[in-house]
N, C-alpha and C positions, 0 to 999 in steps of 0.2 A: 607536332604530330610524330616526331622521328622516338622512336624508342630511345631511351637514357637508361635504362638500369642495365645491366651484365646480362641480367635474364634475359630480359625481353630479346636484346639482339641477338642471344644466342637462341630462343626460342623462334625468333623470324627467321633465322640462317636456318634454319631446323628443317620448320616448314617448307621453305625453299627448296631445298634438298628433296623433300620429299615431294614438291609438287612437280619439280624436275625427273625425279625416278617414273614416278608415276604416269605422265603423260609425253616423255620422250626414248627413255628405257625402247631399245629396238623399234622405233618406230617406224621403221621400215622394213618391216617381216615379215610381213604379213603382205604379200602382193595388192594390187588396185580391186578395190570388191565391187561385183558385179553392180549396174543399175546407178544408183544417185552418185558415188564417189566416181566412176569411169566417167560419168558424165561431167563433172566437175573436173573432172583431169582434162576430156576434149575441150569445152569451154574455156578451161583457163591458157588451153595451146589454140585457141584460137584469139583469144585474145592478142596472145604476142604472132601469129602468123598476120592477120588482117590489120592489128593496129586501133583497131577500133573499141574505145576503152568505155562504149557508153551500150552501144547492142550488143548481143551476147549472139554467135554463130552456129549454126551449125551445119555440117555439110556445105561449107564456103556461102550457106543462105541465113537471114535475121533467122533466129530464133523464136518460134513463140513458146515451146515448149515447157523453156527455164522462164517462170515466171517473177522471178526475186531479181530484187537490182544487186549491180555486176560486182559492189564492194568485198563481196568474197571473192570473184572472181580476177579483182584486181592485187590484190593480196597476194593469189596465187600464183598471179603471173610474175608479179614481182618475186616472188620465192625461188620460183622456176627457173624465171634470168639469171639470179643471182649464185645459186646453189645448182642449176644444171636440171637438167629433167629426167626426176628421179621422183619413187615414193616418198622419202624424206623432205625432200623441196615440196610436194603437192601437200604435205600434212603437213610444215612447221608451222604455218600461221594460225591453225588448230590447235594445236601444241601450245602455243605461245598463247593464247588466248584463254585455253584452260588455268594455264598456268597464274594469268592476272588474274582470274575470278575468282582464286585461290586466296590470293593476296588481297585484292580487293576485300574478301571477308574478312582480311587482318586487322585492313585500315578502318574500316568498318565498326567493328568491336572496339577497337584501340580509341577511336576516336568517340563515338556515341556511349559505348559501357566502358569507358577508362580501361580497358582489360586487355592485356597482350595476350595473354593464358587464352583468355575467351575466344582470342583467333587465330593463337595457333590450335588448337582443338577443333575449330570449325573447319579451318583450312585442312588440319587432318583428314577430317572427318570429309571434306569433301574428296579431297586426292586418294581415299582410299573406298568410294564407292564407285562398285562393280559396274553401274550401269552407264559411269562415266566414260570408263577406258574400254568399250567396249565399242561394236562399227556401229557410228549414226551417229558419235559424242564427241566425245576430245580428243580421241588419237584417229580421225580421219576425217579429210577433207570434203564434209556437207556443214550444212547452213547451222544446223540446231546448238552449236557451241558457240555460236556469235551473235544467234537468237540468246542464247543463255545469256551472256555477257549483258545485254541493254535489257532485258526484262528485270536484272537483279539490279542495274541501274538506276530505272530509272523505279522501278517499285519500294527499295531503300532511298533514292530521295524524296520520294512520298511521305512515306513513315518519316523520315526526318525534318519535312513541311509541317506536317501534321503536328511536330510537334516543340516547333518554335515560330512559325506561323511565316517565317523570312522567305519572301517574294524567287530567290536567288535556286533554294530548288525549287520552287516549282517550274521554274525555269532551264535547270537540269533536267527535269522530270518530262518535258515537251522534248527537246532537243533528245534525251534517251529513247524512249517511245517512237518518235518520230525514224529513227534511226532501227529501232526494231521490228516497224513496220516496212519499210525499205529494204529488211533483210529475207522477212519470211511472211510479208503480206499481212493477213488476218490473223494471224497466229498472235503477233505481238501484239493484240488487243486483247488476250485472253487473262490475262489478270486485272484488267479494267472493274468487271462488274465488284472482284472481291475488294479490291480498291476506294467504290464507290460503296460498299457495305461498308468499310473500316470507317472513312470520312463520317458517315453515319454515327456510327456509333460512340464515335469521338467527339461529337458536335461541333465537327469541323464544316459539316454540307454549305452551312446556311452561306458561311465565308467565304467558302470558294465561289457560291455562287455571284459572290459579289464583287470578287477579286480578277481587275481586268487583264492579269496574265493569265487566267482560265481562256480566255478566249481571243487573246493575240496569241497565245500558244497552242491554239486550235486552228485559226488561218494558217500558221506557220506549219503547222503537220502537214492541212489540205493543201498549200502551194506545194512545200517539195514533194509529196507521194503522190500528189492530182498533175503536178509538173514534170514527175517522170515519167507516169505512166501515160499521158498523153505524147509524151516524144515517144515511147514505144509505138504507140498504134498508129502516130504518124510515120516511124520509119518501118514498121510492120502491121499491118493493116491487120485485124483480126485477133489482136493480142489480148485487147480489153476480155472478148469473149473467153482466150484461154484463162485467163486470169480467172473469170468466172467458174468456169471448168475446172480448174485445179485447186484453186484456194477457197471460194464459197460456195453457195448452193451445190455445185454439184460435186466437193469431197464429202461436204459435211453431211448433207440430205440424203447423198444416196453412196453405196459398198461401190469403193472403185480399184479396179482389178483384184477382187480375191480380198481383199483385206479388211472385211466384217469381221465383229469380232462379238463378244458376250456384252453386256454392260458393264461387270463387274472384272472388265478386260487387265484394266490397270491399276486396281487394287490389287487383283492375282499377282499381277506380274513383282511385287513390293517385294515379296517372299524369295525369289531367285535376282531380283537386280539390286535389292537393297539387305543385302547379307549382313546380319549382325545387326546393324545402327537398324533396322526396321525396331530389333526388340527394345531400342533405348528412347522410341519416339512417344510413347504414351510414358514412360515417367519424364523425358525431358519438357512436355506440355502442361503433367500436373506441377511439377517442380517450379514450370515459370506461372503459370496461374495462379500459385499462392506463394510463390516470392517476397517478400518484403519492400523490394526494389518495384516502384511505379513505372521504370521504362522495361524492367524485365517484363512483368505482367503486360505493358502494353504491348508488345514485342510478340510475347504469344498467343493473344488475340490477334495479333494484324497477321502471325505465319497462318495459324491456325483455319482464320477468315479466305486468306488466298490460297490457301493450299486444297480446302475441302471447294471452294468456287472452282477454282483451275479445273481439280479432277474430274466437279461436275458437267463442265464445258468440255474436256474432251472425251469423255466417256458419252456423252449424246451424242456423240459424232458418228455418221454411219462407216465412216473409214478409220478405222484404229490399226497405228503401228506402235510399234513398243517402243520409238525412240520420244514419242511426243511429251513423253512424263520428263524429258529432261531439265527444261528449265526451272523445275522445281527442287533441284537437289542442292542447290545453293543457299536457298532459305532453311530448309530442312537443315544443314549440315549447322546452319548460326543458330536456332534452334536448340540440338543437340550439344552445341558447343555452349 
């Protein structure tokens, strides 16, 4: 997998460079932003005040509030010890995480399309969208860049199940997922349905349905996210309920706090958060739909499949904010790349 020609390494140092500028460049200049980052800043000082690395606190009381498990929050804490308590320290594990997903698109391409070109261009192409380095993404300390992270996971070992049929990811693909879900609840479920369209269309269904890591890797998600979430509402009584509150029926069924939007919320927003690469995505989709290359064509069928599902599942949603289009900028950028 390591690059060998001159190119290539100099085309990964490249990337690097710039995924480095891109998502650490002053990243502490911007003071702690009001709401989900402050909070994540208390949490993660509560973490190291109490000691307690499994409930998340606040006000010296369990939390029920912060509904996602504490692996952000440990991160942070670690950061914080290490580097002092600082904006720097509260965002480098942000940073650092945009930075892999970057790369990840390198290995990605390199190893599935033979092409280093292919992923330093995506890798570009990701570290230079606006909607990335922007607050709620990759240069500040909330959840949705380590949602990003396991949804590009385990959705690329999917596509690459699908299409050598080897047991090994679909077992990547449980273990990421599962891990997704643990970070941001129900959220990490939202490429599922385009998922289950792709398999379709591949005439993969029948297989899967007969293949028994589908379904030891279905126990394995309901123990650990039915496993943690039960230790919450045993060490905070009432938590299941917030969960509900926050994460299902009642973000998605009904406008919570102010933030209903149009339907056509996060299409709009394409035009100011995806500057430029928005105008390269309808030729970068005919270009791969009639490719010559059978894994390019399938490639954009399966972005094209999860990216129009994705949009559809959070545009029903009756709470729309504009960070929730992010885990879609990784496939989009391999795509364009």
């Amino acid at each position: 997998m390591r690059p060998k020609q001159p190119a290539e390494i100099a085309g990964l140092f490249l990337l690097l460079g710039l995924l480095l500028f891109s998502f650490f460049y002053k990243l502490s200049l911007q003071p702690v932003y009001m709401w989900d980052e402050a909070r994540r800043a208390n949490d993660s000082l509560q973490v190291l005040l109490q000691g307690d690395w499994v409930i998340d606190y606040y006000d010296d009381n369990p939390s029920t509030r912060g509904t996602k498990s504490p692996i952000l929050l440990w991160l942070q804490a670690a950061s914080l010890s290490v580097f002092g308590v600082n904006e720097w320290a509260l965002r480098f594990p942000n940073a650092a995480i945009s930075v892999c997903i970057g790369l990840l698109l390198w290995v990605f391409s390199y190893r599935f399309f033979k092409s280093g070109a292919m992923g330093v261009l995506a890798g570009a192409v990701f570290a230079s969208t606006l909607a990335l380095v922007l607050n709620h993404a990759g240069r500040t300390a909330d959840y949705d860049i380590f949602l990003t992270l396991f949804t590009t996971l385990y959705t690329l070992c999917f596509f690459v199940y699908c299409h050598n049929l080897q047991n090994k990811w679909l077992c990547w693909f449980w273990l990421f997922l599962t891990l997704a879900v643990l970070i941001k609840g129900v959220a990490g479920f939202f490429f599922i349905p385009g998922l289950v369209i792709y398999a379709l269309v591949q005439k993969h269904f029948k297989t899967l349905l007969y293949n028994k890591w589908l379904y030891a890797g279905s126990l394995f998600l309901i123990a650990v996210v039915g496993g943690y979430y039960a230790l919450r509402e045993w060490h905070a009584p009432g938590f299941l309920q917030a969960v509900y509150g926050n994460e299902l029926g009642g973000r998605y069924l009904q406008e919570l706090e102010q933030n209903g939007q149009p339907h056509l919320y996060y299409f709009r927003n394409f035009w100011w958060r995806y500057p430029f690469w928005l105008y390269l995505l309808l030729p970068a989709f005919l270009v791969g739909f009639f490719a010559p290359s059978a894994k390019a064509k399938a490639f954009s069928r399966f972005t094209a499949i999860l990216s129009i599902t994705y949009l559809l599942i959070i545009s029903s949603s009756k709470t729309k904010l504009q960070w929730y289009d992010v885990p879609l900028y990784p496939l989009l950028a391999l795509q364009i790349g």
